[in-house]
N, C-alpha and C positions, 0 to 999 in steps of 0.2 A: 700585956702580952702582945707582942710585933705579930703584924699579918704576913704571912705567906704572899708576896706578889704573884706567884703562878696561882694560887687560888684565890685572890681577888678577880684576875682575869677570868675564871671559869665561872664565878657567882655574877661577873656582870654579863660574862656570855647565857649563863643560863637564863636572865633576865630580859635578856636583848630579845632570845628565844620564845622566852615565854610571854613577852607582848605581841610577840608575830603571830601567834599562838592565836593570843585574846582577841586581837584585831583579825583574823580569819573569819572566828569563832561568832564575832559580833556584826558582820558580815552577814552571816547566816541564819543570826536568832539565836545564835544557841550558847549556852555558856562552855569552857573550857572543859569542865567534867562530863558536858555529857557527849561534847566532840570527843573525850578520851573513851567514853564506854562508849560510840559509833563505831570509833576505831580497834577497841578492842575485841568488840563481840563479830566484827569482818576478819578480822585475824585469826580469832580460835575457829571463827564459819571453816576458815580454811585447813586451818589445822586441823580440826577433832573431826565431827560427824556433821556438821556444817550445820551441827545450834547448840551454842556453848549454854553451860546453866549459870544462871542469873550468883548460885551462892560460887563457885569456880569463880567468875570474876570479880566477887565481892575479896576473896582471898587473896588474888595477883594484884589486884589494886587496893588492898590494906581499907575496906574501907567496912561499915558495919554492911550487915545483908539487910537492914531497912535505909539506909541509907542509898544501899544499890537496888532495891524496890521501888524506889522516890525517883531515882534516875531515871529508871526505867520505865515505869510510868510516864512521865514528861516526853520521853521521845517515843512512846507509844501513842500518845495523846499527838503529838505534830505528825503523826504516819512513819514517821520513821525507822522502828522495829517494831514486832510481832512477837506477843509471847503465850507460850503453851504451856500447861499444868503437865505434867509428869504422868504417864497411865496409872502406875501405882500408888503414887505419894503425890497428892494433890499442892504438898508445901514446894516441890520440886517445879523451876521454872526454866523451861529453855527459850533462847532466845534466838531471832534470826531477824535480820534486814531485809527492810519493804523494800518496793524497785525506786519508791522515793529514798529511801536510806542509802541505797546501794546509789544511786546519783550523787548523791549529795556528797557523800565520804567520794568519791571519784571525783568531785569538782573541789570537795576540798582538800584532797590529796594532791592534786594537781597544782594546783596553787601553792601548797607547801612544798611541792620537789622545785617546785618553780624557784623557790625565794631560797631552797635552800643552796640549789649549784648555782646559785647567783653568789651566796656566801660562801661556797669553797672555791670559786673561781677566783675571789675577792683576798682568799688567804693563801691560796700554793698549798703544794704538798706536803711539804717539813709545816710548816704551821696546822695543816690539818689531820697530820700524824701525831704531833704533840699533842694535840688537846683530843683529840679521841682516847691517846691512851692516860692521860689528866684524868680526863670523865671516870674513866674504865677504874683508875684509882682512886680518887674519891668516893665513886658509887659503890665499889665494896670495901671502903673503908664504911662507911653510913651503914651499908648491910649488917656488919660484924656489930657495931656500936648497937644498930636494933635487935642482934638479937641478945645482948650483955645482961 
């Protein structure tokens, strides 16, 4: 079966990404998943009630809830986040960022808007209107296929 060239393009862009990603990540000490739960548990901070629960992000991020316990742990152990047992239901964990966490995601937020309007500056606008809406179709074509 022939490859798609516009989707060869997007798996090496996604590739390209995801070693900017690791080399951030490695930078810091920290592995790529648990840069993804720093960043995600700052995001729902802001969204919801400003301490998302540990099983809520085990579900957005597909991942098991001891799996997102192990994570969790690890950047609780570097000071990174803080986590609270639930008043009622002691298995319930919410989570929130230390002011070392809340640094660190800022420095390495920073660094990633850094590298990324270095890489839209690098493509123009028709190129980086193409491949966002590429992404946008592929990632819910992958969506539908999971839930088949």
């Amino acid at each position: 079966m022939a490859s798609d060239p516009l989707m060869d393009e997007l798996l090496i862009f996604c590739r390209i990404v995801q070693a900017h990603a690791e080399r951030l990540c490695k930078d810091e000490g920290l592995s790529p998943q648990q840069w993804l739960l720093l960043d995600m548990v700052k995001r729902m901070s802001q969204a919801d009630s400003g301490r998302p629960m540990l099983s809520s992000l085990a579900q957005m991020l597909k991942v098991s809830r001891a799996n997102m316990t192990k994570l969790a742990r690890q950047l609780t152990d570097k000071g990174l986040i803080e986590s609270t047992e639930g008043s009622r239901d002691g298995r319930v964990l919410w989570l929130r960022l230390t002011a070392k966490g809340r640094n660190l995601h800022q420095r390495l937020a920073q660094r990633s808007q850094k590298w990324q309007d270095g890489a839209q500056k690098q493509m123009g606008e028709k190129q980086l209107t193409d491949l966002q809406e590429l992404a946008r179709l592929f990632f819910s074509e992958v969506t539908l296929e999971e839930k088949k």
